[in-house]
The first five atom37 places (N, CA, C, CB, O) and aatype in JSON, in Angstrom:
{
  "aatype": [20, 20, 20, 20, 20, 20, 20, 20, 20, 20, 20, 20, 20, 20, 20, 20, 20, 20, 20, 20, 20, 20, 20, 20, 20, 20, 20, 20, 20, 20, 20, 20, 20, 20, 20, 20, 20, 20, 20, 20, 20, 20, 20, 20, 20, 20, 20, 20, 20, 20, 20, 20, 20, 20, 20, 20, 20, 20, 20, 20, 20, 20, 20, 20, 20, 20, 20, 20, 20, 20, 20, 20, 20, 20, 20, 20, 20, 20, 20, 20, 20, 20, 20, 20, 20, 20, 20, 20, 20, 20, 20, 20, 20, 20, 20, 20, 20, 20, 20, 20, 20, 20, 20, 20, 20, 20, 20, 20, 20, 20, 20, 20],
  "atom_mask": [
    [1, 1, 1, 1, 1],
    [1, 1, 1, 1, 1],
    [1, 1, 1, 1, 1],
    [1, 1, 1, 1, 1],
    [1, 1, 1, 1, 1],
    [1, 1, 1, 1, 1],
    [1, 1, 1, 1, 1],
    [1, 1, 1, 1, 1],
    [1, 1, 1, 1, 1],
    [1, 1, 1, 1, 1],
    [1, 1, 1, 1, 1],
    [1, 1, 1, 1, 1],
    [1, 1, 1, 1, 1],
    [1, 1, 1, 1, 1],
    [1, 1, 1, 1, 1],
    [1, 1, 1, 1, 1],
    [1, 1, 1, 1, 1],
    [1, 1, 1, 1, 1],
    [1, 1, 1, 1, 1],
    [1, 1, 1, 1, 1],
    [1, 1, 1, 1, 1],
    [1, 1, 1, 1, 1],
    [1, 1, 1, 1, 1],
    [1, 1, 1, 1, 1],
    [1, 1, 1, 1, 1],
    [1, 1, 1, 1, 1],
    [1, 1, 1, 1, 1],
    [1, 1, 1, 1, 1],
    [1, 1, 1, 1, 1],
    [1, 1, 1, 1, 1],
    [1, 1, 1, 1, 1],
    [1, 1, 1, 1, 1],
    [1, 1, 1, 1, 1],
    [1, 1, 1, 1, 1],
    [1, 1, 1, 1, 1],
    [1, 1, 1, 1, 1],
    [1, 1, 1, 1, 1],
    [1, 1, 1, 1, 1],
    [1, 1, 1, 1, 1],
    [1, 1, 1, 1, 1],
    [1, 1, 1, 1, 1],
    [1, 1, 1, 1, 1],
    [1, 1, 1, 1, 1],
    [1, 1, 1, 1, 1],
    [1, 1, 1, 1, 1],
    [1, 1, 1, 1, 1],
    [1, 1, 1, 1, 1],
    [1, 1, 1, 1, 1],
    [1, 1, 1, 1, 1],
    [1, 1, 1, 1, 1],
    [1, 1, 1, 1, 1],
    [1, 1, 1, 1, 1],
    [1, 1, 1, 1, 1],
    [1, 1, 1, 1, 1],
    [1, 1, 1, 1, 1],
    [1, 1, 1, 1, 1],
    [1, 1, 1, 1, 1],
    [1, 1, 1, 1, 1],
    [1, 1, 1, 1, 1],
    [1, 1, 1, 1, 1],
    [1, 1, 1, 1, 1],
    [1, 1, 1, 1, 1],
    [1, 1, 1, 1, 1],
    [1, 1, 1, 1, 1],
    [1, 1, 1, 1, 1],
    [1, 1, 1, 1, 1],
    [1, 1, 1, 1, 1],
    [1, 1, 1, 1, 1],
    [1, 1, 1, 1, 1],
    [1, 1, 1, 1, 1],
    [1, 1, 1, 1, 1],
    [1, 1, 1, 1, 1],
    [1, 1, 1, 1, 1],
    [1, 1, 1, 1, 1],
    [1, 1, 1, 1, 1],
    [1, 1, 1, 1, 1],
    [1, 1, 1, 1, 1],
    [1, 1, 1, 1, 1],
    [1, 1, 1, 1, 1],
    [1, 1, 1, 1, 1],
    [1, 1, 1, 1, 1],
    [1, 1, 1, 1, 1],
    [1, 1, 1, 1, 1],
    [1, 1, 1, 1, 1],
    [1, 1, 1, 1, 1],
    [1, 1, 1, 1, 1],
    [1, 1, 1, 1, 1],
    [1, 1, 1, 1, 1],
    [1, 1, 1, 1, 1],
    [1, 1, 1, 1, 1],
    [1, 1, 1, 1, 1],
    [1, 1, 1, 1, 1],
    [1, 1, 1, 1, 1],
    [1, 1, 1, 1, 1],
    [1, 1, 1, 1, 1],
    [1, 1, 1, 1, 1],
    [1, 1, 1, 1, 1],
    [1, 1, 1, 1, 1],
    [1, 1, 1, 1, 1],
    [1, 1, 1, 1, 1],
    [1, 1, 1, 1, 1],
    [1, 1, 1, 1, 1],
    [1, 1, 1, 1, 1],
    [1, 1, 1, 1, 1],
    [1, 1, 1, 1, 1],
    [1, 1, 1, 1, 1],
    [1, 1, 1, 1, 1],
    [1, 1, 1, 1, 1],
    [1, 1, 1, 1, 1],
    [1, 1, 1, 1, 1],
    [1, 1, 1, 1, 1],
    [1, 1, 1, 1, 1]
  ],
  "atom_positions": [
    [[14.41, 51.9, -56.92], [13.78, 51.2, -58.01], [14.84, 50.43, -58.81], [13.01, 52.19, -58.92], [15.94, 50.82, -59.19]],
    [[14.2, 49.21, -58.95], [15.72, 48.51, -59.48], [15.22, 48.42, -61.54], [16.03, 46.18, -58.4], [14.18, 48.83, -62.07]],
    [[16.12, 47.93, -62.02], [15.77, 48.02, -63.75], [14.98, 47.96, -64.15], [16.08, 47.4, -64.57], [14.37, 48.7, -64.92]],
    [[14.67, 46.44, -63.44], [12.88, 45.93, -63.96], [11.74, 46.76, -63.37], [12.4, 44.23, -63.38], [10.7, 46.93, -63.99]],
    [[11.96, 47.28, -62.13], [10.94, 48.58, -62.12], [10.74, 49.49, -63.21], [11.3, 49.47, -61.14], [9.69, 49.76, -63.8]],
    [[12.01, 49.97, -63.41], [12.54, 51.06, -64.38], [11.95, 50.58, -65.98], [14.45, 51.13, -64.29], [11.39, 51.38, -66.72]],
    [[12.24, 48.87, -66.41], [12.09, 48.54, -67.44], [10.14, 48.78, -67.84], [12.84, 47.08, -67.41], [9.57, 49.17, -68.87]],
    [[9.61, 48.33, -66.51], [8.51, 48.72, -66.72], [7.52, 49.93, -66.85], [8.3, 48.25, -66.22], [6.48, 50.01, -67.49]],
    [[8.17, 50.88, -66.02], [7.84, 52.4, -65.95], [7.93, 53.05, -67.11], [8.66, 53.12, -65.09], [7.29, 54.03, -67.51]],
    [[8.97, 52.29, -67.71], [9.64, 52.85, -69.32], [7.91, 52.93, -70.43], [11.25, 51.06, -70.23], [7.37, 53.76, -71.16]],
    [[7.61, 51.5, -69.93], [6.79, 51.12, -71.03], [5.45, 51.19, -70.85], [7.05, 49.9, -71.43], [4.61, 50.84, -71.68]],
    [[5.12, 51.85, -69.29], [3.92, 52.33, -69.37], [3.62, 54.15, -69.77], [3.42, 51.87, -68.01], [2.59, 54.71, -70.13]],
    [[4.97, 54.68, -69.52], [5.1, 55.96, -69.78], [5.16, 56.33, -71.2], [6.15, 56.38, -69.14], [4.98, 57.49, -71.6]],
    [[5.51, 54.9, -72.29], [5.69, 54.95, -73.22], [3.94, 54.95, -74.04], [6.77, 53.95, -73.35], [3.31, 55.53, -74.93]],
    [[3.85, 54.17, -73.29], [2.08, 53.51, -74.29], [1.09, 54.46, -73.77], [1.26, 51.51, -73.77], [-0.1, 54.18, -73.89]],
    [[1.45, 55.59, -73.19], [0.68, 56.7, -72.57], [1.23, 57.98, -73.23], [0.83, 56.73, -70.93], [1.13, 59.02, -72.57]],
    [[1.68, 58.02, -74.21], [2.3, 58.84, -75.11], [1.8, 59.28, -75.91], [3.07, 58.51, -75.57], [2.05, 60.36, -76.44]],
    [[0.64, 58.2, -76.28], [-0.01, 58.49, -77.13], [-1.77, 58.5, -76.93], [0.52, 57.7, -78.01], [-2.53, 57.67, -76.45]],
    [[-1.95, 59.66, -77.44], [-3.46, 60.46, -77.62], [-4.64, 59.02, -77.27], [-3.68, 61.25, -79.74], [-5.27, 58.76, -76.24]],
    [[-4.6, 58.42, -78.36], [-5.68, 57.85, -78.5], [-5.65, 56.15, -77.61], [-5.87, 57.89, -80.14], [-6.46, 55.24, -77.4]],
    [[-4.19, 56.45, -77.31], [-4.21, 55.1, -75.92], [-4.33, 55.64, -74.87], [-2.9, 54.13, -75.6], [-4.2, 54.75, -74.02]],
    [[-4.6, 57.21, -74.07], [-4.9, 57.36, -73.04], [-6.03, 58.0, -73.32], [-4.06, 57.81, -72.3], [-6.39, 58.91, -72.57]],
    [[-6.92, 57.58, -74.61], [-8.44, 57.98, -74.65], [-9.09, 56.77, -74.01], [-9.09, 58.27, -76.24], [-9.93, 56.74, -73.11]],
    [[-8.6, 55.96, -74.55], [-8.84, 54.13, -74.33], [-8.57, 53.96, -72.85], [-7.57, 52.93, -75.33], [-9.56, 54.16, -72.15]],
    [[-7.67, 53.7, -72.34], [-7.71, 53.99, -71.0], [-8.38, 54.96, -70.17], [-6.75, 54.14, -70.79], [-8.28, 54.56, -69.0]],
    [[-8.92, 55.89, -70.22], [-9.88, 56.89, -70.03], [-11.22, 55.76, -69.85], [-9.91, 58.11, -71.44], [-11.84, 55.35, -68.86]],
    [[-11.33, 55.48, -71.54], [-12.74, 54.87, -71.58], [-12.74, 53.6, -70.52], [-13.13, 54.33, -73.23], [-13.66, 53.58, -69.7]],
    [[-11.87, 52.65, -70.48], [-11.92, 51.47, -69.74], [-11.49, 52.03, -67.77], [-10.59, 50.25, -70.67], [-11.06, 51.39, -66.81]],
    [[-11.82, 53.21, -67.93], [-11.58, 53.62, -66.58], [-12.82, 53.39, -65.79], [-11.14, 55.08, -66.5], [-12.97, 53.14, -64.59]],
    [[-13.85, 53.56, -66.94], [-15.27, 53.64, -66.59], [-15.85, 52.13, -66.83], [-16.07, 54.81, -67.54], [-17.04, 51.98, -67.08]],
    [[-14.92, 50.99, -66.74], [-15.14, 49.76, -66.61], [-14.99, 49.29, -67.83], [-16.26, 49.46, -66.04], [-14.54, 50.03, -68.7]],
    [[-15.35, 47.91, -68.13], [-14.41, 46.75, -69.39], [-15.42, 47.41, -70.12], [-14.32, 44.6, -69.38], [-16.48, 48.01, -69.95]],
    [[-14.57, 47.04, -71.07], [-15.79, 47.5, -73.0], [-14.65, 46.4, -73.79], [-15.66, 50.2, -74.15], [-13.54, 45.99, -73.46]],
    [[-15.67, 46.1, -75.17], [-15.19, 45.53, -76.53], [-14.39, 45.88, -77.19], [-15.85, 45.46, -77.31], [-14.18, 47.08, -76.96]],
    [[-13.48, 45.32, -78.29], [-12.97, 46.03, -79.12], [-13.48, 47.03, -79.5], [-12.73, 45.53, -79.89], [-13.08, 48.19, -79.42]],
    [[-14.98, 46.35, -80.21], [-15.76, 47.53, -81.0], [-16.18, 48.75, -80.13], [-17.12, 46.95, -81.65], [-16.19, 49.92, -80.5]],
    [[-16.51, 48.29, -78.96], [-16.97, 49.32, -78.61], [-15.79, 50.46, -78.1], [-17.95, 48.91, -77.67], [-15.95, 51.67, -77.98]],
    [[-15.0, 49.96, -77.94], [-13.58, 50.81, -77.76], [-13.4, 51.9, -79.01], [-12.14, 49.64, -77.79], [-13.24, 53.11, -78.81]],
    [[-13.46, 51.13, -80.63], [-13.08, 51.36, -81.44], [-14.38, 52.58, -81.74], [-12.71, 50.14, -82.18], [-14.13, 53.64, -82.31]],
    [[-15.46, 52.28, -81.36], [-16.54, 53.39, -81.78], [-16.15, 54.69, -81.59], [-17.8, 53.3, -81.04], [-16.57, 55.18, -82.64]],
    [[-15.53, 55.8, -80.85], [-15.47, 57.32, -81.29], [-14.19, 57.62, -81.94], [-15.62, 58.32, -80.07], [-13.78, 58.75, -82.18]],
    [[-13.53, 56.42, -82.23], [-12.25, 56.78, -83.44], [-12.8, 56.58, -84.74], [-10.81, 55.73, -83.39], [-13.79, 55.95, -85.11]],
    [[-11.91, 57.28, -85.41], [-12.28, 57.18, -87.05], [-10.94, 56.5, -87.28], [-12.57, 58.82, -88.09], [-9.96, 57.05, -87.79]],
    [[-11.0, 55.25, -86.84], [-10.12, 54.2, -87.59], [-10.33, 52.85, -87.23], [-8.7, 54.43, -87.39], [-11.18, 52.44, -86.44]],
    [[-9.44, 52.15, -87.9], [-10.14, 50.87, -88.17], [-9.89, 49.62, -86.93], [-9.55, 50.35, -89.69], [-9.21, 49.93, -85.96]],
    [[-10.34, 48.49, -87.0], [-10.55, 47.78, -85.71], [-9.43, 47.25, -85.44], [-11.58, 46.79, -85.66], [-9.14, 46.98, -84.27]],
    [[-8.52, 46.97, -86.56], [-6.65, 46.43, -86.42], [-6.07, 47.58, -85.99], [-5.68, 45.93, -88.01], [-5.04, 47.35, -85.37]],
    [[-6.37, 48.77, -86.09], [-5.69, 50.11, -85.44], [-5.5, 49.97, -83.98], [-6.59, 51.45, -85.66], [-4.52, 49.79, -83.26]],
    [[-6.93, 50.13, -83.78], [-7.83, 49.95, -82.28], [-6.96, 48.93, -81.57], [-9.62, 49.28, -82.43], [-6.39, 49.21, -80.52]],
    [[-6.82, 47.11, -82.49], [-6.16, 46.46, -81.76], [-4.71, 46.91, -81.19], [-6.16, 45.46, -82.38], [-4.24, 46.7, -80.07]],
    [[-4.2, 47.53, -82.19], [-2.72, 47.76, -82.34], [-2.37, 48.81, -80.74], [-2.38, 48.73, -84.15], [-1.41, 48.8, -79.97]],
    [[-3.59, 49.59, -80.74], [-2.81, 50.26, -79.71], [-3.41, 49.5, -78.3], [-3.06, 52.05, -79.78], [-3.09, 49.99, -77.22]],
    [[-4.31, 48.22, -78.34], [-4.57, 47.8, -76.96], [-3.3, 46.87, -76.93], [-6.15, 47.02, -76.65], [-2.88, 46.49, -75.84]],
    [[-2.79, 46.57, -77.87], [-1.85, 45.59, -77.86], [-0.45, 46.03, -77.3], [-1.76, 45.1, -79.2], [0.36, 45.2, -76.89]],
    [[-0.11, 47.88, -77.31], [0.57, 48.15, -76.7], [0.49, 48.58, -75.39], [0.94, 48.61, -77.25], [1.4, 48.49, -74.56]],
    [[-1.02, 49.22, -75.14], [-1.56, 49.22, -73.39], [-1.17, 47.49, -73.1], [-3.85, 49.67, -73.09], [-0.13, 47.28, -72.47]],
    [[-1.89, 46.47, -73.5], [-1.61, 45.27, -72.81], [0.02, 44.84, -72.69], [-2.41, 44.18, -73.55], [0.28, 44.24, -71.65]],
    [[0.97, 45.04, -73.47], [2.27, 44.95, -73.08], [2.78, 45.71, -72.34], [2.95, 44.94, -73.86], [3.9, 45.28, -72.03]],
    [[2.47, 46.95, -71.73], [3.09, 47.42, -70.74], [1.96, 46.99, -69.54], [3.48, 48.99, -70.98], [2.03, 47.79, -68.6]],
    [[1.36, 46.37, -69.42], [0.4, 46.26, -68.68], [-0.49, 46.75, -67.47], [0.63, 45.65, -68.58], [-0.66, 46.55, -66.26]],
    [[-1.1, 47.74, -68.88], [-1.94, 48.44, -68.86], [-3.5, 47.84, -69.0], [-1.52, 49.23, -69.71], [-4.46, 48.23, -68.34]],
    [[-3.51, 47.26, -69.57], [-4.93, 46.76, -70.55], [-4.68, 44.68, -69.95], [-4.5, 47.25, -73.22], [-3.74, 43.89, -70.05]],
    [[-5.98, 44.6, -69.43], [-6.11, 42.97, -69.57], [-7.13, 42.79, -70.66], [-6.66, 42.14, -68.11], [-8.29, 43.18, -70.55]],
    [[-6.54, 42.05, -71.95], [-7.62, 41.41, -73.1], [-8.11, 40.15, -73.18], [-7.15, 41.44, -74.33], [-7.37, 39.4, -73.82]],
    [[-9.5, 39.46, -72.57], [-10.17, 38.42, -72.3], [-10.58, 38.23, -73.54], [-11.1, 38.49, -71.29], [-11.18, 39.2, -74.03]],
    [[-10.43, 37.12, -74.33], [-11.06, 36.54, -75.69], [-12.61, 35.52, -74.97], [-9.52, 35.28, -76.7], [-12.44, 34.61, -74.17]],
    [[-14.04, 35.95, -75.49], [-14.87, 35.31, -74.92], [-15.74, 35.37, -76.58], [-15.48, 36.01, -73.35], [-16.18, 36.27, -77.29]],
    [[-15.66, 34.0, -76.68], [-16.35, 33.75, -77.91], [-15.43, 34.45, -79.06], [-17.9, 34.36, -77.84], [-14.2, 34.42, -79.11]],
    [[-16.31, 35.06, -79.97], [-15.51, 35.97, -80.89], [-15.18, 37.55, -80.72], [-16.17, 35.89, -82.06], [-14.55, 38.35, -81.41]],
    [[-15.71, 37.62, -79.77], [-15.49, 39.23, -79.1], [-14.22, 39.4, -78.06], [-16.96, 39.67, -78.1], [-14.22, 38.6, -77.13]],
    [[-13.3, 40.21, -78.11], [-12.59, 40.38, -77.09], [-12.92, 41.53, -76.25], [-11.42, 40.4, -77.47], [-13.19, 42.6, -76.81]],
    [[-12.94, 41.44, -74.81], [-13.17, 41.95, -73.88], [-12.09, 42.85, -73.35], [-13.57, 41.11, -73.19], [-11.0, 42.51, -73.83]],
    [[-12.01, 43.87, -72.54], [-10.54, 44.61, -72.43], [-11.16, 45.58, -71.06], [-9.89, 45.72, -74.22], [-12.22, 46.2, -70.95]],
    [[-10.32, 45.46, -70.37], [-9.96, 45.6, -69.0], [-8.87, 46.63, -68.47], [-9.57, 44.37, -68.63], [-7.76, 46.33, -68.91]],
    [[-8.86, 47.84, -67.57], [-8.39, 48.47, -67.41], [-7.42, 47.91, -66.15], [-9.15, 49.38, -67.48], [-8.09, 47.68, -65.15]],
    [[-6.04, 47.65, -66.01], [-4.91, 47.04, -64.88], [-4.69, 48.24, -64.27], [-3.36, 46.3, -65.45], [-4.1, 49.02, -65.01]],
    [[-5.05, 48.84, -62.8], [-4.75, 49.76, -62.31], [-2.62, 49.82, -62.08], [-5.83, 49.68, -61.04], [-1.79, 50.71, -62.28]],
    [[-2.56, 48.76, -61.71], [-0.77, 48.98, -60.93], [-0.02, 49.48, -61.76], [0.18, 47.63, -60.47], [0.68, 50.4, -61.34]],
    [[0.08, 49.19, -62.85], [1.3, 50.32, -63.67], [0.74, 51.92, -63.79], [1.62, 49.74, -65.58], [1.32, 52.96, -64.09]],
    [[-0.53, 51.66, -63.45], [-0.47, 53.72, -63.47], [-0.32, 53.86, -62.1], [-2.15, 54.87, -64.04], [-0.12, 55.04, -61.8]],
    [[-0.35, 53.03, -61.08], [-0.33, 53.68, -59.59], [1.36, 53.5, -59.49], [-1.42, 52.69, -58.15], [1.84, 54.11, -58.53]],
    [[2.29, 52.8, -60.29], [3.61, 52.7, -60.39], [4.33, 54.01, -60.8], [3.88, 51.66, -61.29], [5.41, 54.52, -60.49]],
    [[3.4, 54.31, -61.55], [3.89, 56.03, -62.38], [3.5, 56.99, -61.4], [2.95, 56.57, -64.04], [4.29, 57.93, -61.31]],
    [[2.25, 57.03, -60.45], [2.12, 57.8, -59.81], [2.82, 57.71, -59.11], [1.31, 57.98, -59.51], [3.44, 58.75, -58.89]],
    [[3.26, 56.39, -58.23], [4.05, 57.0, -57.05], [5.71, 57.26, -57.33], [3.87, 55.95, -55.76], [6.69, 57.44, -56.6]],
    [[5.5, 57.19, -58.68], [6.81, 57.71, -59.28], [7.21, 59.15, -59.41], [6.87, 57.26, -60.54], [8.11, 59.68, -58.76]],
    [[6.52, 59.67, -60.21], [5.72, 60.96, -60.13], [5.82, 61.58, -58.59], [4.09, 60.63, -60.56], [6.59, 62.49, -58.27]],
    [[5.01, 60.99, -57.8], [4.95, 62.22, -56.76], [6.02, 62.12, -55.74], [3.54, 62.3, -55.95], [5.82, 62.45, -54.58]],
    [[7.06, 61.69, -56.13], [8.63, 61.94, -55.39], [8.98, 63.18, -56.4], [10.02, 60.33, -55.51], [10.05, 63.74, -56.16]],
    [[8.39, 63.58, -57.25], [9.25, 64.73, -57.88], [8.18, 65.74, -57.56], [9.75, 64.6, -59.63], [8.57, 66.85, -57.19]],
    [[6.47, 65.44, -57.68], [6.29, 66.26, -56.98], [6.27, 67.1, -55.8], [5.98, 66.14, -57.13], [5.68, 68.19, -55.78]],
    [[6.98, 66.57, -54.72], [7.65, 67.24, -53.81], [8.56, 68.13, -53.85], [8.03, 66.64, -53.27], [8.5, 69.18, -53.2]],
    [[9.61, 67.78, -54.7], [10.61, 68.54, -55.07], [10.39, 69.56, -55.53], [11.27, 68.12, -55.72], [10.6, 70.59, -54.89]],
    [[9.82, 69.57, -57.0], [8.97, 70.75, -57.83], [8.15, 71.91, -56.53], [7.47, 69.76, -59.0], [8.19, 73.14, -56.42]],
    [[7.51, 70.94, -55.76], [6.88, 72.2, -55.09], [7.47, 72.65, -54.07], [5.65, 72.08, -54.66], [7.03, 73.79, -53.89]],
    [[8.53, 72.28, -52.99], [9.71, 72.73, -53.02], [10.54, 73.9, -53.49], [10.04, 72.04, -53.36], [11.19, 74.75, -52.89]],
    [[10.32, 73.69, -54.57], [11.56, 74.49, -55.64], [10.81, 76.06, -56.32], [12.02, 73.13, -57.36], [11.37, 77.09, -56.68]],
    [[8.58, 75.51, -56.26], [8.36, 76.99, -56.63], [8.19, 77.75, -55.07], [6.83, 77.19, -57.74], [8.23, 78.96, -54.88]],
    [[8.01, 76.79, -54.12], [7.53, 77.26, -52.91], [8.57, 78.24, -52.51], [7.28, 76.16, -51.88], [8.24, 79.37, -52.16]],
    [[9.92, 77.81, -52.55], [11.29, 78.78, -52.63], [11.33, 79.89, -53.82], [12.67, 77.78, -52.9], [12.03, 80.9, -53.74]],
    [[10.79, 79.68, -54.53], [10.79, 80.73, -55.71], [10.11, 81.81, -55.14], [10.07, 80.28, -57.11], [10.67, 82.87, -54.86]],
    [[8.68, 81.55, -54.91], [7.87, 82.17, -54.81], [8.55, 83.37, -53.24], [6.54, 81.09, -54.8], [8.62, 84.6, -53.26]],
    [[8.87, 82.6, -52.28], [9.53, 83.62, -51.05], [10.38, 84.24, -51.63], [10.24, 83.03, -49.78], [10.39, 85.34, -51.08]],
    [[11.3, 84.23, -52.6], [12.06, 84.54, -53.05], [11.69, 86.0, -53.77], [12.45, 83.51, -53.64], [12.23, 87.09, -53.6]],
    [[10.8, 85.71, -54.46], [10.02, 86.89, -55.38], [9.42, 87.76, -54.52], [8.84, 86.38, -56.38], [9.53, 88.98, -54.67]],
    [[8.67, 87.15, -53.42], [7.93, 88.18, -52.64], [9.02, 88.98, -51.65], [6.68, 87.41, -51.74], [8.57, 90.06, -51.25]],
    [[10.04, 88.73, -51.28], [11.23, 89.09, -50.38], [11.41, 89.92, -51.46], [12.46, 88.0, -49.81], [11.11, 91.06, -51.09]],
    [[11.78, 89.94, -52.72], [12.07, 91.22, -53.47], [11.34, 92.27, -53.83], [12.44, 91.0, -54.42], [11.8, 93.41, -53.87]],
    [[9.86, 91.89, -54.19], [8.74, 92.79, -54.18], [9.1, 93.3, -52.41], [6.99, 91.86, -54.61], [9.48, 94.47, -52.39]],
    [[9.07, 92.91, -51.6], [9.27, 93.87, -50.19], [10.51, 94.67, -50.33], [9.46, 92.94, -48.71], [10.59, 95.71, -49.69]],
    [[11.21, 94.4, -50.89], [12.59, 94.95, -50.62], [12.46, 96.32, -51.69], [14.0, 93.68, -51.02], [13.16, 97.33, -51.64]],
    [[11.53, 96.07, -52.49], [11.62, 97.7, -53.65], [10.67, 98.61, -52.9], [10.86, 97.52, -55.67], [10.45, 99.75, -53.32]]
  ]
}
């Protein structure tokens, strides 16, 4: 992975940090919605709401279509499939590492 991979991984791992931007992403998993309608099961306000699509859309996460006076918002699959297949090079390892644990433990439970 060269920087700009890295630079980007940074900043989707970053804007997924937070609670109520991977509620939003959640919601737009289940296809495009509005600001407002984004903004409906938070108790905060619609510049909030923007604020955190504005950081899903800079790591690009979020596509925001302006149509009329409503903006539209769109879930970008590739930066989470970037994290996943980031991710599951360590999940190998990890399981690896309890899979050895685990023989490890049971070789001693035999041995008492």
């Amino acid at each position: 992975m060269n920087a700009t991979d890295m630079t980007h991984l940074d900043a989707t791992f970053s804007a997924l940090s937070d609670s109520t931007r991977r509620a939003i992403v959640a919601r737009l998993s289940d296809g495009e919605a509005s600001l407002s309608e984004l903004a409906e099961p938070f108790e905060m306000s619609l510049t909030a709401v923007s604020k955190h699509l504005k950081v899903l859309s800079d790591a690009g996460l979020v596509e925001i279509e302006k149509r009329g006076r409503t903006r539209h918002c769109r879930l970008q699959g590739a930066p989470i499939k970037e994290a996943v297949d980031w991710l599951s090079k360590y999940e190998a390892f990890w399981l690896d590492r309890f899979d050895a644990l685990a023989r490890h433990l049971a070789k001693e439970d035999n041995d008492k």
